[in-house]
C-alpha positions as CSV (number, residue, x, y, z in Angstrom):
1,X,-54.8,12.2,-18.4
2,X,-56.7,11.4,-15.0
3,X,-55.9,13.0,-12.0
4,X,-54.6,11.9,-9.1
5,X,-58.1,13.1,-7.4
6,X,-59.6,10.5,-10.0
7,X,-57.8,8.0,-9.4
8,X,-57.7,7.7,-5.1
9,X,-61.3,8.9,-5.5
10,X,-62.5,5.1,-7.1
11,X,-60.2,3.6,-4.1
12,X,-61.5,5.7,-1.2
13,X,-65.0,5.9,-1.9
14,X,-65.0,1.8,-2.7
15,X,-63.3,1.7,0.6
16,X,-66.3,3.8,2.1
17,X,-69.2,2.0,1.0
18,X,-68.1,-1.4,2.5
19,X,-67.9,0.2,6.0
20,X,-70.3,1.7,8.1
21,X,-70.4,5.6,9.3
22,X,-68.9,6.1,5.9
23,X,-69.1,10.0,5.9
24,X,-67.2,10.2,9.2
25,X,-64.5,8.0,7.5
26,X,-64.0,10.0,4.9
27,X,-64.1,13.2,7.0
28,X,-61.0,11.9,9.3
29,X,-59.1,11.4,5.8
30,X,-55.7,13.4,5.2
31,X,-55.1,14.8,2.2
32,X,-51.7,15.5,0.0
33,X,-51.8,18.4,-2.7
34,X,-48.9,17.3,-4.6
35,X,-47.4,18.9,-8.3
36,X,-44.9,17.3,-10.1
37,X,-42.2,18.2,-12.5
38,X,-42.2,17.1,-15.1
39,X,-45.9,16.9,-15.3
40,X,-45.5,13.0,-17.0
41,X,-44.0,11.6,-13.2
42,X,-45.4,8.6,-11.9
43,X,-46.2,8.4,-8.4
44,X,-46.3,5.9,-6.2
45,X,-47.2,6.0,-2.3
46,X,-46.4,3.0,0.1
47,X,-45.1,0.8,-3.1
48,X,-48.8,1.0,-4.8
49,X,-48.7,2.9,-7.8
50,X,-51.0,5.7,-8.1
51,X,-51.0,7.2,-11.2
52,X,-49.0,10.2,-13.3
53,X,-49.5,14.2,-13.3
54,X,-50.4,16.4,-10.4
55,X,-53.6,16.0,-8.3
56,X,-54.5,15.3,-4.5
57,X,-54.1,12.2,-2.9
58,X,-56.5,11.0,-0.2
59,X,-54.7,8.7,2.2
60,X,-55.2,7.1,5.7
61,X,-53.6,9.7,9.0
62,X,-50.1,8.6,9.6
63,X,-46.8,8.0,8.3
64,X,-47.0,7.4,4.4
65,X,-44.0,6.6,1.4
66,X,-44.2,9.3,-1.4
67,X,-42.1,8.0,-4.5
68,X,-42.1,9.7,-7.8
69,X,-40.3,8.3,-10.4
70,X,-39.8,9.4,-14.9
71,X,-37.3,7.6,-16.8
72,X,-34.7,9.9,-17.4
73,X,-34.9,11.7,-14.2
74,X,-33.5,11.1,-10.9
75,X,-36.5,9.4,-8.6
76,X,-37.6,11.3,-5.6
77,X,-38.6,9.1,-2.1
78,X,-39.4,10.4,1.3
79,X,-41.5,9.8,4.1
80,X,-44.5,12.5,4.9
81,X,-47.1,12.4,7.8
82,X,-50.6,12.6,7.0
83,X,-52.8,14.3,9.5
84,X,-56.2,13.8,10.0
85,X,-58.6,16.2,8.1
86,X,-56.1,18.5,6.8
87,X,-54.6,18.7,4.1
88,X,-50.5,18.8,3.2
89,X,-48.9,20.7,-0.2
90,X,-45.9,19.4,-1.3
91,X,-44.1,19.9,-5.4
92,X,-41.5,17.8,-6.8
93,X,-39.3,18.8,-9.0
94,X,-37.2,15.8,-10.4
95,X,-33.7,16.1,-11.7
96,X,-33.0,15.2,-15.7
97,X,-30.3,12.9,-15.8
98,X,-27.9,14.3,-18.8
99,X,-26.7,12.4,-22.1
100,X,-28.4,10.2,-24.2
101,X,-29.1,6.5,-25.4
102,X,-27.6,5.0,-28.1
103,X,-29.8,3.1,-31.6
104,X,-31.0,1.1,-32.8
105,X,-34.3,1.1,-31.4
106,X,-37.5,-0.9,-31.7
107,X,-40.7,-0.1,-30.5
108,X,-43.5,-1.3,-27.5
109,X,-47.2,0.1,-28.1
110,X,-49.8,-0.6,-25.7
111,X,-53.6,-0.6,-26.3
112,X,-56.1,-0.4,-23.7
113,X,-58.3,2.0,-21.4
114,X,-55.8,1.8,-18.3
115,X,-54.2,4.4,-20.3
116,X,-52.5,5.5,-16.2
117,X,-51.3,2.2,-15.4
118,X,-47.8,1.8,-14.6
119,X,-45.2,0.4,-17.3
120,X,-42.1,-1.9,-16.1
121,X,-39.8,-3.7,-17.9
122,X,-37.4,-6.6,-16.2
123,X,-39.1,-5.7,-12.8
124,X,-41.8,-5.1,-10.8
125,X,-40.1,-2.2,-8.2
126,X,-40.6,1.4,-9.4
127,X,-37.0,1.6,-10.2
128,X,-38.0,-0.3,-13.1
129,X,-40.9,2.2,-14.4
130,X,-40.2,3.1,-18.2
131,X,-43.9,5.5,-18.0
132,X,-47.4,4.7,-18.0
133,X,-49.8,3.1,-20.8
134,X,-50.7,6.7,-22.1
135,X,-47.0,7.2,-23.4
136,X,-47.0,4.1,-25.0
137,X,-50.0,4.0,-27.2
138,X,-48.1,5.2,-30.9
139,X,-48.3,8.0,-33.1
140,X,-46.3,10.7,-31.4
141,X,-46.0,8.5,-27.8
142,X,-43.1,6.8,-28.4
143,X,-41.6,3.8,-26.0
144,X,-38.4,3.1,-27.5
145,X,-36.1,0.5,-26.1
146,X,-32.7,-1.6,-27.7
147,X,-34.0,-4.5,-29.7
148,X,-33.9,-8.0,-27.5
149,X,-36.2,-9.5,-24.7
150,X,-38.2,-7.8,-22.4
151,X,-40.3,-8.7,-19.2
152,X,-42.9,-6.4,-19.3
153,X,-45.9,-5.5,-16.4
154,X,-48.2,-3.4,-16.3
155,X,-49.8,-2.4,-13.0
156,X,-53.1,-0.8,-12.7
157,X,-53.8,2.4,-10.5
158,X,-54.6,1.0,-7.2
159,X,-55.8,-2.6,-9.1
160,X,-53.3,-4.6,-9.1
161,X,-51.6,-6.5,-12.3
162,X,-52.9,-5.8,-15.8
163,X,-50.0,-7.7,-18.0
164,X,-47.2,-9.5,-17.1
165,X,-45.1,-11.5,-19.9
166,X,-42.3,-11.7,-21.5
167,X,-42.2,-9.9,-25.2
168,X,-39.6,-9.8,-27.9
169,X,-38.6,-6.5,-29.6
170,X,-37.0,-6.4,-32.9
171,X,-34.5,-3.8,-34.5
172,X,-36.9,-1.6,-36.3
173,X,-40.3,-3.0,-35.3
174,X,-42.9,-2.2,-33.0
175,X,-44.5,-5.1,-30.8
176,X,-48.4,-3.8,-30.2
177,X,-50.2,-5.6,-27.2
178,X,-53.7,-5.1,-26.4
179,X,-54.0,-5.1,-22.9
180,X,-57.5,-6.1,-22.8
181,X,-56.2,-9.5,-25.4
182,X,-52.8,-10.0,-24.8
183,X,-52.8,-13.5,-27.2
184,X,-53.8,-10.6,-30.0
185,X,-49.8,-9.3,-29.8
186,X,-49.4,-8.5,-33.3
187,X,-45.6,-6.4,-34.6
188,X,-45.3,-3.8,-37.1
189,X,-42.5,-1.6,-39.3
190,X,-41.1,1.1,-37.6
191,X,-38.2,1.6,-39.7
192,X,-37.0,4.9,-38.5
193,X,-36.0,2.6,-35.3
194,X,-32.8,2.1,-37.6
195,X,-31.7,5.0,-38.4
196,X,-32.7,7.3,-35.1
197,X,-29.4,7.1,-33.8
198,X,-28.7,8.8,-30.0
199,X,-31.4,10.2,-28.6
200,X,-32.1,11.9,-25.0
201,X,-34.3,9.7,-22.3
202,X,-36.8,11.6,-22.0
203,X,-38.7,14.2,-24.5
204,X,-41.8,15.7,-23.9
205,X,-42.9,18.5,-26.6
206,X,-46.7,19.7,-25.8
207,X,-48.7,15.7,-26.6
208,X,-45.5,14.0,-28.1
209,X,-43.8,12.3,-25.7
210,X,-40.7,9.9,-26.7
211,X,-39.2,7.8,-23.8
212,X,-35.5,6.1,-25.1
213,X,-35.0,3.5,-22.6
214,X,-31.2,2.6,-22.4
215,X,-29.3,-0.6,-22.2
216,X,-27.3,-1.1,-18.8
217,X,-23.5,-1.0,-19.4
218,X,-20.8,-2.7,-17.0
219,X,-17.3,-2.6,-16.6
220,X,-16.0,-5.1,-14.2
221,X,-12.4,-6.6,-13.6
222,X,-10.2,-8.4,-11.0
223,X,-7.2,-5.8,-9.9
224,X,-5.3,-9.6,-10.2
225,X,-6.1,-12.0,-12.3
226,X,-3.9,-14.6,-10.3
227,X,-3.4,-15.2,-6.7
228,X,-1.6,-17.3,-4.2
229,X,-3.6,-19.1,-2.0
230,X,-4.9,-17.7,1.1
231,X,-4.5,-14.2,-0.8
232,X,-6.8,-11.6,-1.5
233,X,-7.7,-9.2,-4.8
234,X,-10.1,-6.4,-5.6
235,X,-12.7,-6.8,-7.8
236,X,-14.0,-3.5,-9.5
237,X,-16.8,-2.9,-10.9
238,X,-19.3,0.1,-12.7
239,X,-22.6,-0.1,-14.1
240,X,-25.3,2.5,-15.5
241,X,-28.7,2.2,-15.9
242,X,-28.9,-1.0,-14.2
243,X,-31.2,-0.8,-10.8
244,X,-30.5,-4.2,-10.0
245,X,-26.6,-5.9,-10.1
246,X,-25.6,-9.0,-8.8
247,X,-22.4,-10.6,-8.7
248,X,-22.4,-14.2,-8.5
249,X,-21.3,-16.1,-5.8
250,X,-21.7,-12.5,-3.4
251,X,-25.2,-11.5,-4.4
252,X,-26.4,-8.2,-4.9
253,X,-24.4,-4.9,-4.8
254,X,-24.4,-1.4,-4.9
255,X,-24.7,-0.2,-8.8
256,X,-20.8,0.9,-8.3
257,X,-18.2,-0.3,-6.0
258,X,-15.5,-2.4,-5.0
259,X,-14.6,-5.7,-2.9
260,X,-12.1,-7.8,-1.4
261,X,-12.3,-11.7,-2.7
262,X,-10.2,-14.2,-1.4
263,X,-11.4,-17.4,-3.7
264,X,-10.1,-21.2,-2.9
265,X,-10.1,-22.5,-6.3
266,X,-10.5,-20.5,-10.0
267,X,-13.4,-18.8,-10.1
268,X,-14.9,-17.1,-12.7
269,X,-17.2,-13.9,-11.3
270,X,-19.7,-13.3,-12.9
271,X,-21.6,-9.8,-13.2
272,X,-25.1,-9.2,-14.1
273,X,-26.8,-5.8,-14.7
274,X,-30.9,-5.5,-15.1
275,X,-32.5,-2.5,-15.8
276,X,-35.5,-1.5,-18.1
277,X,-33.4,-1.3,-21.1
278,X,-31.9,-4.8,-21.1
279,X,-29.7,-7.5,-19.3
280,X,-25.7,-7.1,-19.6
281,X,-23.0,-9.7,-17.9
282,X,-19.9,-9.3,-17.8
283,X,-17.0,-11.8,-16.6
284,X,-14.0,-11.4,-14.3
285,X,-11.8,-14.3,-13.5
286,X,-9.6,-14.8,-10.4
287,X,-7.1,-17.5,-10.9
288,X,-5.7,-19.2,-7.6
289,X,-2.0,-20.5,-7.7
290,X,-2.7,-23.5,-4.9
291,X,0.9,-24.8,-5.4
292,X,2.9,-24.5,-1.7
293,X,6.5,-23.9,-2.6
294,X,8.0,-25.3,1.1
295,X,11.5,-25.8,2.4
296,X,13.1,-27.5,4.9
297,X,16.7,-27.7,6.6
298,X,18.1,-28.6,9.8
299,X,21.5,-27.1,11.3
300,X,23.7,-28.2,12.2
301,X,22.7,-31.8,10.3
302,X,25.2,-33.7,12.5
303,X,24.9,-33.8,16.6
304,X,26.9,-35.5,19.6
305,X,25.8,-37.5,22.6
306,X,27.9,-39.0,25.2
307,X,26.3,-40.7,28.2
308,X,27.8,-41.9,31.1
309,X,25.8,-43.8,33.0
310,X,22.9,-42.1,34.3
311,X,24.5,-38.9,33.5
312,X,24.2,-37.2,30.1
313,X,27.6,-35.7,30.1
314,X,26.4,-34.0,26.3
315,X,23.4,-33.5,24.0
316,X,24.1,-31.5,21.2
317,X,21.2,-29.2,19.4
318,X,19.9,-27.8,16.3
319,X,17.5,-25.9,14.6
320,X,15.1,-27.0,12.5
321,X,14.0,-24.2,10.2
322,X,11.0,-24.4,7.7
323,X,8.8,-22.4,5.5
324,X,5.8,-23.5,3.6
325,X,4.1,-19.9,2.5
326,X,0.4,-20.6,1.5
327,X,-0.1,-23.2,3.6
328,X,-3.3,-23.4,5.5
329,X,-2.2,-26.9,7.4
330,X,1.3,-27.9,8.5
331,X,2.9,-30.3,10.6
332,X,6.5,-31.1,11.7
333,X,7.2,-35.2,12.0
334,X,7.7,-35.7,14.9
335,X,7.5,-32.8,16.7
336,X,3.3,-32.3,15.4
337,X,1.6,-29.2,14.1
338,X,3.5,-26.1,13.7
339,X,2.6,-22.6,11.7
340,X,3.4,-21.9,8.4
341,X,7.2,-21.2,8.8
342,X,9.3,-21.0,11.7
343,X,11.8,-22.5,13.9
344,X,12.3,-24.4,16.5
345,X,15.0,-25.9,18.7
346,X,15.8,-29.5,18.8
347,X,18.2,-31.8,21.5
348,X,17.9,-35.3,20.2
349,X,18.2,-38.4,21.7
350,X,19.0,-41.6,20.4
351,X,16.7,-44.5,20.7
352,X,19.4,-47.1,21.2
353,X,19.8,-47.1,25.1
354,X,22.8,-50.1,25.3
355,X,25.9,-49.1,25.8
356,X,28.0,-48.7,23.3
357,X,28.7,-46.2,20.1
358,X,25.8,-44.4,18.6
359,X,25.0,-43.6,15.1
360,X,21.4,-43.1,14.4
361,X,19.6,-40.6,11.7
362,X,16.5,-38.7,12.6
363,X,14.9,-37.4,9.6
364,X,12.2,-34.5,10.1
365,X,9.4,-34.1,7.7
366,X,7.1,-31.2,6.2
367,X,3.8,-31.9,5.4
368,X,1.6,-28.7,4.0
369,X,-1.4,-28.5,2.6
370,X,-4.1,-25.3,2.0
371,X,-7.4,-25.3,1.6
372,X,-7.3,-24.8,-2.5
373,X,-6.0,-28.2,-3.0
374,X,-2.6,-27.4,-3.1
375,X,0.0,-29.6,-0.6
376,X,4.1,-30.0,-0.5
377,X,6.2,-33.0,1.6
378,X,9.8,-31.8,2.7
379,X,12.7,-34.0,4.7
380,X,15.7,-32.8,6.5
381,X,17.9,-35.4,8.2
382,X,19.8,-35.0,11.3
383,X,22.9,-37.6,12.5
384,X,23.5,-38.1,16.1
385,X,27.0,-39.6,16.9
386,X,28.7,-40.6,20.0
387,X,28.4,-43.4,23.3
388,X,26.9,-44.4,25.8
389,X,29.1,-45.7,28.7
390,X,28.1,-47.6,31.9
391,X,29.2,-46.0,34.9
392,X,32.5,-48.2,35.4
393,X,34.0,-46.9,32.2
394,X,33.6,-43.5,32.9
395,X,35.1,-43.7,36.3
396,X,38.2,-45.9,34.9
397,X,38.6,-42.9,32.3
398,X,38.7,-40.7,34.8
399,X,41.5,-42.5,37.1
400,X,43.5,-43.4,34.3
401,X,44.0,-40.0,33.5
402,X,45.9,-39.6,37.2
403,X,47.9,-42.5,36.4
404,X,50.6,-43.5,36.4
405,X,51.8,-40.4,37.9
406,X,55.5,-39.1,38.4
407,X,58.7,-41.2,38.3
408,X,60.2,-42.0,42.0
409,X,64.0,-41.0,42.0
410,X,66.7,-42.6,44.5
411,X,70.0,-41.3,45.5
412,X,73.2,-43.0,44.6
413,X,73.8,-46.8,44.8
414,X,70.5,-46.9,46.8
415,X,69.2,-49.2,47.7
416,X,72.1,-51.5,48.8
417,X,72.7,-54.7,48.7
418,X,72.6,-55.2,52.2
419,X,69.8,-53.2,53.0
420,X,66.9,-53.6,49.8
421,X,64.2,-52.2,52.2
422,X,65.3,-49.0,52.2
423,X,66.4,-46.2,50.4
424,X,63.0,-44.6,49.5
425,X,63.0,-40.7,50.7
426,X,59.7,-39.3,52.1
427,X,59.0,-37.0,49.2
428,X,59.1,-40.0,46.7
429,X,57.0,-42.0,49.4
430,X,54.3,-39.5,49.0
431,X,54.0,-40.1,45.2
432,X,54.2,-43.5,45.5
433,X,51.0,-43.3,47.8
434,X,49.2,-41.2,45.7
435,X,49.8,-43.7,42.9
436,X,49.1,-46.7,45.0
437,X,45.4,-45.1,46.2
438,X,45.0,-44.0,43.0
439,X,45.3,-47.7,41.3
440,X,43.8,-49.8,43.8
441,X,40.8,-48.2,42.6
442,X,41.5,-48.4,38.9
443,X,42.5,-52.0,39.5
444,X,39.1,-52.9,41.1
445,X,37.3,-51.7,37.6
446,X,40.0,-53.1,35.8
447,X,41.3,-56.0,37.1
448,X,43.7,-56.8,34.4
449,X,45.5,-53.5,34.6
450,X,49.0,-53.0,36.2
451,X,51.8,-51.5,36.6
452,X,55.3,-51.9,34.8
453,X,58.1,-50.7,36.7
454,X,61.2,-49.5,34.6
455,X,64.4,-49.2,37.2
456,X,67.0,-47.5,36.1
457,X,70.7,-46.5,36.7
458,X,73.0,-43.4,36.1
459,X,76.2,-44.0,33.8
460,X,78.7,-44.5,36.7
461,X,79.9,-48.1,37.2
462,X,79.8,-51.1,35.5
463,X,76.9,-52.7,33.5
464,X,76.3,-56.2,35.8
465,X,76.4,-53.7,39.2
466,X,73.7,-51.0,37.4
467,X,71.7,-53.8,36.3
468,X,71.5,-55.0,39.7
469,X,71.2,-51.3,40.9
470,X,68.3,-50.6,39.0
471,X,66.3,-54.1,39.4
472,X,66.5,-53.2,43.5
473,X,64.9,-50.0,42.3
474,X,62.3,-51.4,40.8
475,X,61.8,-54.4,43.4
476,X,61.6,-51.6,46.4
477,X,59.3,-49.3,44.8
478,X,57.2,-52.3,44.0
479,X,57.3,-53.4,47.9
480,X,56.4,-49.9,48.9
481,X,53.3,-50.3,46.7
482,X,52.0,-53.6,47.9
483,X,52.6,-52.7,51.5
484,X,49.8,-49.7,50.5
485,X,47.6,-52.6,49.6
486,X,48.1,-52.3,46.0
487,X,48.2,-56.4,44.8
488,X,51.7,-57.8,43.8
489,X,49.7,-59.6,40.8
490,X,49.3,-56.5,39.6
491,X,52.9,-55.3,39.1
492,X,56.1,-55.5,36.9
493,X,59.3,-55.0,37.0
494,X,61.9,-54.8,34.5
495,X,65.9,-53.3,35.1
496,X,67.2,-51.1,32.4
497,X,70.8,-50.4,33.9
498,X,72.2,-47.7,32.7
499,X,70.9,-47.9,29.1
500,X,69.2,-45.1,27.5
501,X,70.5,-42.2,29.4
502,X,69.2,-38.8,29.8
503,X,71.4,-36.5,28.9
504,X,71.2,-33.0,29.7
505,X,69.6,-31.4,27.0
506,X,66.8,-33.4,28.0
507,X,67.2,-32.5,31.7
508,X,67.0,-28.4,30.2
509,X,64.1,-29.4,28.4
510,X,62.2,-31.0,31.2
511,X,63.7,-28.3,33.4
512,X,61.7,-25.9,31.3
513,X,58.6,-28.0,31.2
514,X,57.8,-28.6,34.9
515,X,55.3,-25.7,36.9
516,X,55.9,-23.7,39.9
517,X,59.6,-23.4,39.3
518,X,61.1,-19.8,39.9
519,X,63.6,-18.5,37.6
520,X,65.8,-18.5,40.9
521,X,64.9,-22.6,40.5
522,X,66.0,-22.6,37.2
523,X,69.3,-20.9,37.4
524,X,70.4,-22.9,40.4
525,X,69.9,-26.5,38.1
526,X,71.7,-25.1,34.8
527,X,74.9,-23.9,37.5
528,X,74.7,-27.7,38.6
529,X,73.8,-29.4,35.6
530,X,75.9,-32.6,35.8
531,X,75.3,-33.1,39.1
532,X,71.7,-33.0,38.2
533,X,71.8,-35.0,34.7
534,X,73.2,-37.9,36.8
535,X,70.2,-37.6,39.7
536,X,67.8,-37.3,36.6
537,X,68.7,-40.7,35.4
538,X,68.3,-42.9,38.8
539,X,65.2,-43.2,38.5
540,X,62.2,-45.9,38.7
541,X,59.5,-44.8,35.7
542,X,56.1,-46.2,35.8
543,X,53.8,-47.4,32.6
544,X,50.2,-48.1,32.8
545,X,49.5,-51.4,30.9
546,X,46.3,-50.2,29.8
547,X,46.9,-47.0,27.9
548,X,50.2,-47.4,27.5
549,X,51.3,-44.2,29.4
550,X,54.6,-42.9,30.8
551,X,54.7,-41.5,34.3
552,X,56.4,-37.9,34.0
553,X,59.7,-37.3,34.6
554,X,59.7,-34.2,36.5
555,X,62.7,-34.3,39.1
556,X,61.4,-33.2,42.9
557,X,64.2,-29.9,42.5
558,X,61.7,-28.5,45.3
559,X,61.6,-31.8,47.2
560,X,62.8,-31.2,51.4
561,X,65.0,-33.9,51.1
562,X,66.3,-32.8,47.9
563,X,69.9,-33.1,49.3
564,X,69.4,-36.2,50.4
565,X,68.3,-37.6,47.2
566,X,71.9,-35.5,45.5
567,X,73.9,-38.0,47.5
């Protein structure tokens, strides 16, 4: 077996003869006693391969790559220094790496002087180094490998390439090559390749040297084989024997290891192992669910808006809640782009401006859609009910709720014959003039409106003079209303006489009903009640034509002139 010495000699001193002041050259040389263990390494410095065994090396001063690799052992790499004319020791003793490879075998023999050069299979790196030509060349220097296809190279010490092909070794067969005729490849039995069974990597027994190169093994799987999209999974993975591994569609990784995927449509990983002893894939599949499950709702789904005017007097709200998990994309009609699932708060408004009812529907929908493909449509309705009013309304609404106010009482027989004018306390004069403001400007939105005045008697006397009674009744407070501007076209009257009397459990029960009576009140009416049944029933009541309504018939029991109106 040549030396390292041997070898580097050819290169340095070829080096030396095509430069001038060769002897200084070679004088400024560093040198690198190095011993290896086990005596068979291979070493390579800088990436060149240099040859196996033990020896000196001759190299350049400065910083230098010293690699020694032996199938079956763990390789050694680290940097040294080289200094200028001296000369560096170093030994290395690689680490056997336990357990063996499994049969059938077949067999690769090499023929040819380079009996140092560098043997690969599937590669051209070191990590790929099955031994050099001298362990290959048959008898007891055995290269044994699992039948199937090989790349095989051969580099030279220091000369670059000697073979490079592929080659094809059968289960109990040995493929010869002649390097020096490669076209001569010729096979041959090796029978025992059947039957060898396990055998240890490496095995080197004084000149018989067997080298059992293993096939890669990998293990690989998805932690799920089916996710949502936009999710993630681990893919796992374990390989021996296999310097280079590659998964596809992430490139190369560690020989071990683990990594987060998060695919956008089904893929299928695929994992592929090289090493000297063969080429293994193995499969992992990630499914990806792209469907987008969404939802939609809107509460409450019914709203109310009133306008008056200029004024919005309400505008009801809801929420509009959705969800749409997986989705990469989502909008909201109308209210635009939104996130995945949320909420948001809505006050609608109709699009019909006129006045008058509203009934209109707005429906809101869901559009999501992810970047696997996968997309969903939801819709969620919401009614809006209520009016619009123009201003006018809204005001007469408001006024007609003051009208038509309280009934005006009169004392007895009042007014007279002889004196129709009168007979109109001040208390009762102050409720007519609230009335009258109130409708002259009810009457100006409304000009059809007005008033009906009801006169009416108590039960004493006859029918013709209560009929005659009550029409004055009516006929003054009328007068009263027009002199307070209210118009006379406007207003009704009608005489009810002394029909439909209140009687007194009516006078209790509004007794009990009117505000801002004391108790002290109270018990004073009940010790008077007739007196005050009869006062209750001369009366004039009012009726707004419009709504129908009833002016109330609370007696003034508080009123100054209350004794006045007893009479």
């Amino acid at each position: 077996m040549r030396t390292l010495r041997q070898v580097l000699s050819v290169f340095v001193l070829s080096l030396a003869v095509l430069l001038l002041g060769a002897t200084p050259l070679l004088a400024k040389c560093a040198h690198l006693k190095l011993k290896v263990t086990p005596k068979e390494a291979y070493v390579f410095v800088d990436g060149i391969p240099v040859g196996p065994g033990s020896g000196t090396i001759w190299a350049d001063p400065g910083e230098h790559t010293l690699a020694v690799y032996n199938y079956g052992f763990k390789p050694y790499s680290a940097k040294f220094t080289a200094e200028s004319g001296k000369t560096t020791t170093l030994s290395v003793t690689l680490e056997q790496i336990s357990g063996t490879s499994p049969g059938p075998w077949g067999r690769i023999e090499l023929r040819g002087k380079e009996t140092g050069g560098a043997v690969l299979l599937n590669g051209t790196t070191p990590d790929y180094l099955v031994g050099d030509v001298g362990e290959t060349k048959g008898g007891k220097r055995r290269l044994l490998v699992p039948p199937g296809d090989y790349q095989l190279t051969v580099l030279g010490c220091c000369s670059g390439t000697l073979y490079s092909g592929p080659i094809t070794v059968g289960e109990g067969q040995s493929t010869i090559i002649p390097l020096a005729n490669p076209g001569g490849k010729t096979t041959a039995d090796f029978s025992a390749g059947k039957s060898l069974g396990a055998l240890p990597r490496f095995q080197a027994t004084g000149a018989a040297v067997t080298i059992a190169v293993a096939k890669p093994t990998a293990q690989f799987s998805a932690a799920s084989s089916t996710i949502d999209c936009g999710a993630s999974t681990q893919i796992n993975w374990s390989t021996t024997d296999a310097p280079k591994v590659e998964i596809s569609g992430i490139g190369a990784v560690a020989a071990s290891g683990q990594q987060s995927v998060n695919p956008s449509q089904n893929t299928d990983y695929k994992l592929t192992a090289t090493g000297p002893g063969g080429i293994v894939t193995n499969d992992a599949t990630v499914n990806v669910n792209s469907a987008i499950q969404g939802s939609l709702s809107v509460e409450p789904s019914q709203v109310r808006y009133h306008k008056v005017g200029d004024k919005v007097e309400e505008q009801g709200s809801a929420t509009v809640t959705w969800n749409a998990p997986a989705a990469s994309s989502t909008t909201l009609d109308p209210l635009g782009s939104v996130s995945a699932s949320g909420t948001r708060t809505v006050q609608p408004t109709p699009t019909n401006t006129q006045v008058g009812p509203i009934d209109e529907t707005i429906t809101y929908t869901l559009h999501a859609s992810n970047a696997c493909g996968g997309s969903d449509t939801k819709t969620a309705s919401l009614h809006i009910v209520g009016n619009i009013e123009s201003g006018t309304s809204a005001q007469a609404e408001i006024l007609a709720a003051k009208l038509p106010g309280n009934s005006v009482y009169f004392a007895t027989n009042l007014p007279s014959e002889r004196k129709p004018e009168g007979g109109l306390e001040s208390s009762q004069e102050q409720v007519l003039q609230q009335i009258a403001d109130t409708f002259k400007q009810y009457n100006s939105l409304l000009p059809d409106a007005h008033l009906v005045l009801e006169g009416r008697a108590d039960r004493r006397g006859s029918v013709k003079w209560n009929m005659e009674l009550s029409q004055r009744r009516a006929d003054r407070v009328k007068s009263y209303l027009v002199s307070q501007g209210v118009s006379g076209g406007s207003i009704e009257t009608k005489a009810f006489g002394k029909s439909e009397q209140m009687d007194s459990a009516t006078v209790k029960q509004l007794l009990d009903q009117i505000p801002n009576l004391t108790d002290q009140d109270r018990k004073k009416v009940r010790r008077r009640l007739p007196v005050f049944v009869l006062a209750n029933n001369r009366r004039v009541d009012i009726v707004l034509s419009t709504t129908g309504k009833r002016s109330t018939q609370y007696y003034p029991y508080t009123a100054s002139d209350l004794k006045q109106l007893l009479k």
